[in-house]
C-alpha positions as CSV (number, residue, x, y, z in Angstrom):
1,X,68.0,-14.2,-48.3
2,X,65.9,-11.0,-47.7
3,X,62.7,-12.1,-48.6
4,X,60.1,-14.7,-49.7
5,X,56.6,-14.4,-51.6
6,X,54.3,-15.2,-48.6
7,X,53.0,-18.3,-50.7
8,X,56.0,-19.8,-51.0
9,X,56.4,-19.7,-47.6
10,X,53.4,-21.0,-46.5
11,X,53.8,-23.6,-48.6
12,X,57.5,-24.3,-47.5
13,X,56.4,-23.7,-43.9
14,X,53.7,-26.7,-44.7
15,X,51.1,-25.2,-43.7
16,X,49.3,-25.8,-47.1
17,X,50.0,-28.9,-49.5
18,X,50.4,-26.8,-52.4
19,X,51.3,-23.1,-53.4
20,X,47.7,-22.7,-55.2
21,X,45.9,-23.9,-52.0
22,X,48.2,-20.8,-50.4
23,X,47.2,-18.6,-53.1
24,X,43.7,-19.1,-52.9
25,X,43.7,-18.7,-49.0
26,X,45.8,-15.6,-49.7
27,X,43.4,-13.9,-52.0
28,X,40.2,-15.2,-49.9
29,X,41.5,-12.6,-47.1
30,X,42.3,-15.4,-44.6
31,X,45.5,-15.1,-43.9
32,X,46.8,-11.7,-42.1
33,X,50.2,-10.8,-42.5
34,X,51.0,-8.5,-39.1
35,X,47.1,-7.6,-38.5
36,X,46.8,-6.7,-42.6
37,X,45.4,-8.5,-45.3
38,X,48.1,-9.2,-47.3
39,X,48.8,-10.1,-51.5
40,X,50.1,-13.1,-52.5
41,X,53.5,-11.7,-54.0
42,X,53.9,-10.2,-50.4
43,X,57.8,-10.2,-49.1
44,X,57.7,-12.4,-45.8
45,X,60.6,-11.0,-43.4
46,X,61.5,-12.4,-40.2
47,X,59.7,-11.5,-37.2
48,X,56.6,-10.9,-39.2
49,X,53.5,-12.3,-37.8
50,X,50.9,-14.3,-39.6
51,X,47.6,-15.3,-38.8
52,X,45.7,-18.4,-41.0
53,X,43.2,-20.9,-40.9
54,X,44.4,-24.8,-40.4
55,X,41.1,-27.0,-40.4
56,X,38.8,-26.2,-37.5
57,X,41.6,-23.9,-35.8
58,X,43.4,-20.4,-36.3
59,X,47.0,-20.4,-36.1
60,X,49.3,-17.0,-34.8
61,X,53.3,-17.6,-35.2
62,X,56.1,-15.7,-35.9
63,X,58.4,-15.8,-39.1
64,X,62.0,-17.4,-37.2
65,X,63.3,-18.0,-40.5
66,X,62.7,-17.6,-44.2
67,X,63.2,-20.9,-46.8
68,X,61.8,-21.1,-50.8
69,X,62.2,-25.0,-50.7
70,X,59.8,-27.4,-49.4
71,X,61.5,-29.8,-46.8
72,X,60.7,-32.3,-44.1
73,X,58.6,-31.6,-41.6
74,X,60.5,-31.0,-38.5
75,X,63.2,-28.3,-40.9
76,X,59.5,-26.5,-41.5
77,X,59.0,-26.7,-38.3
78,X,62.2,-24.3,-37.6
79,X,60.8,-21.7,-39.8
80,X,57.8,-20.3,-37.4
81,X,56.9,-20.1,-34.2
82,X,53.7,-20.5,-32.1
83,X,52.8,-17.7,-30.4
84,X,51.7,-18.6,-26.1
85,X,48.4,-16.9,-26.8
86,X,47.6,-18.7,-30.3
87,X,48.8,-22.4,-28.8
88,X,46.5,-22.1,-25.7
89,X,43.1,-21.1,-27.7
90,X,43.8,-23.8,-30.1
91,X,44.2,-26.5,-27.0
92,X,41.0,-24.9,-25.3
93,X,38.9,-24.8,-28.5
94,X,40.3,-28.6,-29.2
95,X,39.2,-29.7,-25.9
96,X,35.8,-28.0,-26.3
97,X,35.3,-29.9,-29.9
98,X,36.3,-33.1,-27.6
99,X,33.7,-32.4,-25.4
100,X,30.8,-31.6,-27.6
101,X,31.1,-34.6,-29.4
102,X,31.4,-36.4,-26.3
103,X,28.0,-34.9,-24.8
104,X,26.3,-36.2,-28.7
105,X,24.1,-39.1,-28.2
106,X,25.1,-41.5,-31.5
107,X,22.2,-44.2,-32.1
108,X,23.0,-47.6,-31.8
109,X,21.3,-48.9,-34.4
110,X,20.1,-47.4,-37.8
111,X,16.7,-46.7,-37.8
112,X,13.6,-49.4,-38.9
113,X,11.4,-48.8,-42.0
114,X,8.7,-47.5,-39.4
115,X,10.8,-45.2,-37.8
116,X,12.3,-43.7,-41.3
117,X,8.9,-43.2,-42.0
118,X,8.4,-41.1,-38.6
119,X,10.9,-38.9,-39.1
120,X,9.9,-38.3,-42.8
121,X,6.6,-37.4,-41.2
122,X,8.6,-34.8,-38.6
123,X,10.8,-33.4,-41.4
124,X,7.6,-32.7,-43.5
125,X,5.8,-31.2,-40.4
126,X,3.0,-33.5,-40.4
């Protein structure tokens, strides 16, 4: 095989649950194919390197291998690799997430009629 639409892969890859979800991240310019925005019909080769959005984090990998068909999760796994660089932001930035939400004071009870009032008051800025 010498080459793959970049959608296809992405969604054989699993990175996205289905080939429009790629397409539309394709054409919304967030996914970089080797530092480029790339088209949607655009031939993956091996050794190319992508750059897309997953959720709250940014993966980097390398194109290992090329595949048209969707298959279990640890054969997509084969077809990419992290890069070092790309794994240890998304573990930092994971662990910062952790800790922000850990610093959040959640109420422990909803608030009272009187006190849904009050904040009314402060959202109003009387």
């Amino acid at each position: 095989m010498s080459g793959v639409r970049l959608d296809k892969w992405l969604w054989a890859a699993r990175f996205f649950k289905t080939r429009g979800l790629a397409k539309k991240a394709i054409e919304g310019g967030k996914v970089n194919y080797n530092g480029a925005r790339a088209k949607t019909s655009k031939t993956v080769e091996v050794g190319a390197l992508i750059r897309l959005p997953q959720g709250w984090d940014t993966w980097e990998v390398e194109v290992m291998a090329l595949s048209e068909q969707r298959r279990g999760a640890p054969e997509a796994r084969e077809l990419y690799r992290e890069t070092a660089e790309s794994e240890a932001r998304r573990t930092r930035e994971a662990e910062n997430r952790r800790q922000a939400n850990q610093a959040m004071q959640h109420p422990l009870k909803r608030p009272d009629k009187k006190q849904r009032r009050e904040i009314k008051r402060f959202m109003r800025g009387e």
